[in-house]
C-alpha positions as CSV (number, residue, x, y, z in Angstrom):
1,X,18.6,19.8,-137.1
2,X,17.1,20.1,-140.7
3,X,18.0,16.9,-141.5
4,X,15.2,15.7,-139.1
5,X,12.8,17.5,-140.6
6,X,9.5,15.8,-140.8
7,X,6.0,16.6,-142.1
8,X,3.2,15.1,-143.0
9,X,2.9,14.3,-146.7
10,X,-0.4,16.9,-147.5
11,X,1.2,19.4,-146.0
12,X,4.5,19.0,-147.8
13,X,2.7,19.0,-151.4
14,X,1.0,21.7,-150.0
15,X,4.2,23.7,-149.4
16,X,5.7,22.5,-152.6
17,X,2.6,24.2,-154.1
18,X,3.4,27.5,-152.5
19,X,6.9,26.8,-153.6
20,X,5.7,26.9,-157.2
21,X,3.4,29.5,-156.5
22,X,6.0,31.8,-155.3
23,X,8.6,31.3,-158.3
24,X,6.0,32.1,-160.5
25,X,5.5,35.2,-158.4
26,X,9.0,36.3,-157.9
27,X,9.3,35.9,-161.9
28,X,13.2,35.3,-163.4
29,X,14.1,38.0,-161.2
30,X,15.6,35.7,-158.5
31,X,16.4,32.8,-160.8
32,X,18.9,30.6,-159.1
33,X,18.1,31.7,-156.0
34,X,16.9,29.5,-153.3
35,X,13.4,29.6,-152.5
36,X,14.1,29.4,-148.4
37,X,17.0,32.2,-149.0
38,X,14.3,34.5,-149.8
39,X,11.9,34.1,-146.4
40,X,12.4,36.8,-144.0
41,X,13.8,39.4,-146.7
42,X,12.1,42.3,-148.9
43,X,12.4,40.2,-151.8
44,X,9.9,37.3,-150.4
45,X,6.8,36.1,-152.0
46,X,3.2,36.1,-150.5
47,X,3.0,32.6,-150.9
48,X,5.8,32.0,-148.6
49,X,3.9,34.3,-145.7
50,X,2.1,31.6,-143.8
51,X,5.6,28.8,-144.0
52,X,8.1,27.6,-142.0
53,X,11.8,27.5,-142.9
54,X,11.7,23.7,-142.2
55,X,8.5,23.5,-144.2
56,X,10.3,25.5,-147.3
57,X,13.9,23.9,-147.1
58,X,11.5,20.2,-146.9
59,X,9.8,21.4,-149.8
60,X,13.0,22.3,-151.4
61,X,14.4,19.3,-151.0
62,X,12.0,17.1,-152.4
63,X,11.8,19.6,-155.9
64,X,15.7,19.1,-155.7
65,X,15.2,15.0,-155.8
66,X,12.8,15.4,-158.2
67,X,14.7,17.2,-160.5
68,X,12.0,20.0,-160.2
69,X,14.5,22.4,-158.9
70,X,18.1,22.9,-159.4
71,X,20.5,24.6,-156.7
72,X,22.4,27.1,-157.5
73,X,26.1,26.4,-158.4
74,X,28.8,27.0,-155.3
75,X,30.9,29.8,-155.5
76,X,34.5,28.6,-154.4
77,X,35.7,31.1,-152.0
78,X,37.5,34.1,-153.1
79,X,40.9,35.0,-152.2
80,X,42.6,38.4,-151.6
81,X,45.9,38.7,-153.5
């Protein structure tokens, strides 16, 4: 469960580097989007290429505590009229 995601503390600022590093890479192309929504798809940064989900969502949720990051607003769902 992500919830129970645990790493050691080096290794998480080193992921929240490769966060940064990544953003910075991606540019304000993908502004707003979530840095783990990108792994695995064209669109994904170098920096990303030697994470984990669990590492990046970790990462992500530190940056989100810290005010470093900001999620993306939810859509509420659409309905069909």
């Amino acid at each position: 469960m992500l919830d129970e995601i645990t790493i050691p503390p080096d290794r998480l600022l080193d992921v929240v580097d490769s966060v940064f590093v990544g953003l910075a890479e991606m540019g304000p192309v993908h502004t707003g989007a979530m840095p783990s929504a990108l792994l695995g798809t064209a669109d994904q940064p170098r920096a990303f290429c030697d994470l984990t989900k669990n590492e990046v969502v970790a990462a992500e949720r530190l940056l989100l505590r810290c005010g470093l990051l900001t999620a993306p607003p939810v859509q509420p769902p659409r309905t069909l009229q």
